[in-house]
N, C-alpha and C positions, 0 to 999 in steps of 0.2 A: 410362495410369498415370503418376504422378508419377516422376521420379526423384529421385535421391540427391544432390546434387550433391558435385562435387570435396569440398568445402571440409568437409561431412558426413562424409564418406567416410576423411578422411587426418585429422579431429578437429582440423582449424583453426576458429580464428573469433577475431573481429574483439575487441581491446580495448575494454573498459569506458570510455567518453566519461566524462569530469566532466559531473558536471547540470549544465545551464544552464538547462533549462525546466522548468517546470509548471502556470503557470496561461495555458496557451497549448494550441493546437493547428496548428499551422501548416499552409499546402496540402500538401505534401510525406505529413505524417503521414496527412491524410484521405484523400489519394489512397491511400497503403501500406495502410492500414485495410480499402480496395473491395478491395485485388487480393490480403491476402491471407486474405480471410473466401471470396474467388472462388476460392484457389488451393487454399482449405480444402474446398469442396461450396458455397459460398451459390450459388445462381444470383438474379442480379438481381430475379426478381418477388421470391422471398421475402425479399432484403434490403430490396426495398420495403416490404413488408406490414412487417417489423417498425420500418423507419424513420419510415411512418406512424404509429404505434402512440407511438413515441417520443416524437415533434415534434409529433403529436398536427396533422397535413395528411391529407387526400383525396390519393388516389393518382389521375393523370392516366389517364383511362378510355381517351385516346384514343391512347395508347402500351400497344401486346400482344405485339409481339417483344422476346424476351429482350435481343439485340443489333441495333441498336444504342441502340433507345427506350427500353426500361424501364432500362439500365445509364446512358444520359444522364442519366436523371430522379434517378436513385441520387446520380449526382455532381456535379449540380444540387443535392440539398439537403446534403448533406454537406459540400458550396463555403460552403453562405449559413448555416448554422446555428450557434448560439455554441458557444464552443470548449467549453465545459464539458459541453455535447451530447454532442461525440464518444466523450466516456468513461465517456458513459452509454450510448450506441449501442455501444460496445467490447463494453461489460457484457451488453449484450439479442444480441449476434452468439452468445460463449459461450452464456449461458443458450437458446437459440435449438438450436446444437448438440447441448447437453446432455441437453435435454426428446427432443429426437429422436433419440437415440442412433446420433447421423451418425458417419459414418465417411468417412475422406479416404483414397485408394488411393494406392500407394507403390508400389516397387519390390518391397519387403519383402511385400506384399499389400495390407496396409490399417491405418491406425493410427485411434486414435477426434478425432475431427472438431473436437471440445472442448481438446482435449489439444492438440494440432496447432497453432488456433489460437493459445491459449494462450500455447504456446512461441517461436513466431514472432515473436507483440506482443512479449512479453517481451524476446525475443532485439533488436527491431529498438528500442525504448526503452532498452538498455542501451548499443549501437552507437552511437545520435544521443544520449546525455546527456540522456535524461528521465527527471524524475521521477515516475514511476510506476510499479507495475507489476501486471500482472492473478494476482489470488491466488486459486482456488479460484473462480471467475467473479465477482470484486470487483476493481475499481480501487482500490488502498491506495498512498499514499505510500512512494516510493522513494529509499531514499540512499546515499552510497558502500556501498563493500561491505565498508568496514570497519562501520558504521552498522548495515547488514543483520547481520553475523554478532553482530554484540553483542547487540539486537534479537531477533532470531529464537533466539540461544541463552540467552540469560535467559530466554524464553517459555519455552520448550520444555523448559527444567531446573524453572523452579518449578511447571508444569504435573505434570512427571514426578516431583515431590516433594511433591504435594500440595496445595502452594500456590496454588490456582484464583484466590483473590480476588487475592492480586497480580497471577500472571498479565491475568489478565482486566482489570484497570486498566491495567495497560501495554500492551495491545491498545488499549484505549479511547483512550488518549494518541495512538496511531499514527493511530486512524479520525478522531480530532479533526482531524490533519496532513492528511490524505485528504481532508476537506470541498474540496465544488466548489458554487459557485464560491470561496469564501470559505472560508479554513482555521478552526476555533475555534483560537487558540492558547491563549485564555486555559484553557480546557478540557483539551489536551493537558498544559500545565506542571502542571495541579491532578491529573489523571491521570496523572500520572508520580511525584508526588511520594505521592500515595496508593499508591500500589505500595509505595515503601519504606517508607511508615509501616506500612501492613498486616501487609507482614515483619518490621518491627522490634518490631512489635505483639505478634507471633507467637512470634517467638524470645526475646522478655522476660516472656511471659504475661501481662504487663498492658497492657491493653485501653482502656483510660482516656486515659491520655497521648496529648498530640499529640507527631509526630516530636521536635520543637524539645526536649518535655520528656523524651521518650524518651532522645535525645540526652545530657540532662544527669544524669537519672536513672541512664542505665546506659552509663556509659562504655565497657565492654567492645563496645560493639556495633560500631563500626569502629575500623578501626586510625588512630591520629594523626599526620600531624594531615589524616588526612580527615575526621575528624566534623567539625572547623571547617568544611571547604567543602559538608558535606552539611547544617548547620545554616544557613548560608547560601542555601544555593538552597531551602530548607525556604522561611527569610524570604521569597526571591525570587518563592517562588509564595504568597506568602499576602498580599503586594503586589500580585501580578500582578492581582486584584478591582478594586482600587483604583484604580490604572493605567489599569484598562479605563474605568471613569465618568469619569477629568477627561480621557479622550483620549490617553493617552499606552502604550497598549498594546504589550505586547512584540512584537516581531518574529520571524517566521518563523524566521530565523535561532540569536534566542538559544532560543525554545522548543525547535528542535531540537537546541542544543546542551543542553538540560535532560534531553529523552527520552534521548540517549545517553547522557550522566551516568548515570542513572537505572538504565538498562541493564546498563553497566556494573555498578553499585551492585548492583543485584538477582542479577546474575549469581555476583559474586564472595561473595555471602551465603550463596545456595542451594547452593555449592558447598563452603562452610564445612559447613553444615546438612547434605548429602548424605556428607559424609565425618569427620561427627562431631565437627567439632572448636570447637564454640560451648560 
């Protein structure tokens, strides 16, 4: 059985690293990946079968023991495969758990196998400063954790207020961020800025107007002078098309300083809306 270790035990763990990766995979991470889908229940033939399955290779017929041929063969393609692989092979490990409702033995008795890994990736992406993280057995884009709570609580408030279509475009924005190998950004800024419009749309009753003219239409909808910089970044993405054909497409960088905007924005609305005061 597994144990608990110290650090579990006394509720230590390790600061949150600044990102510094994402469209990488480094050796380090593909190796932590083998040992702890092994540390979870994988035994190497079925990490094989689903690595085949993945990479879309024949599994070597003439390696049958678990250790030490079928786990070489595992770290052999994991070694040579593109880094974008890996977090599609993350995704098929959960899913993998999931379907078999495996379970990982503990001290405790036994926790679910999916869950486990889960938190482990998780845990060890936040440790090394990656961007990512496994959500519900999906690879989504990962950011400070001031980022996250903005994020995650703008969802989850206009979700719990009725607001789906917002919500749901402010998801699409993040899954934009999430693309491997290549992020849409142009897709996340138009998805982020649809979100506010949706709600502005919503909370003014007319349906018609773009944000821009929402904006001038009904002054009351944010406080001043941030409707200046929300009618700006409105601009910013409806540029952002145009950018994209002569080659001069926004950057990772500013797109995600739109979605937190964004975020922000949506958050502090629904919580007008939720406490009546619009």
């Amino acid at each position: 059985q597994m144990y608990e270790r110290f650090s579990r035990r006394y509720g230590h763990s390790e600061l949150e690293a600044e990102i510094t990766l994402r469209h990488d995979a480094p050796t380090e991470l593909r190796s932590v990946v083998i040992e702890i889908a092994y540390e979870s229940g994988l035994k190497p033939s079925r990490f094989r079968s689903l690595l085949c399955r993945v990479l879309r290779v024949s599994p070597d017929q003439s390696n049958w023991s678990e250790f030490p041929n079928i786990d070489n063969e595992v770290r052999e393609h994991m070694r040579d495969c593109d880094w974008f692989l890996v977090y599609d092979i993350i995704e098929e490990i959960y899913a993998t758990f999931s379907a078999g409702g495996m379970v990982t033995p503990n001290q405790r008795g036994s926790v679910d196998a999916a869950d486990y890994f889960s938190e482990e990736i998780n845990r060890y992406f936040k440790g090394r400063g990656i961007g990512w993280q496994l959500l519900e057995g999906k690879i989504e884009m990962r950011g400070p954790e001031s980022f996250e709570d903005t994020i995650n609580g703008a969802h989850d408030l206009l979700a719990e207020i009725n607001h789906a279509t917002s919500a749901n475009e402010l998801h699409e924005a993040i899954l934009d961020l999430s693309r491997r190998p290549t992020p849409d950004i142009t897709g996340a800024v138009q998805h982020a800025m649809a979100a506010i419009e949706c709600l502005a749309r919503e909370i003014s009753g007319d349906s018609k107007p773009t944000l821009g003219e929402l904006i001038k239409l009904y002054p009351g909808l944010f406080p001043k002078p941030l409707d200046q910089a929300i009618e700006k970044a409105w601009g910013y993405s409806s540029e952002s098309g145009r950018h994209l054909k002569e080659g001069k497409a926004p950057s990772f960088e500013e797109a995600e300083l739109i979605v937190g905007l964004v975020g922000s924005i949506c958050r502090y609305m629904a919580r007008k809306i939720n406490e009546n005061t619009y």
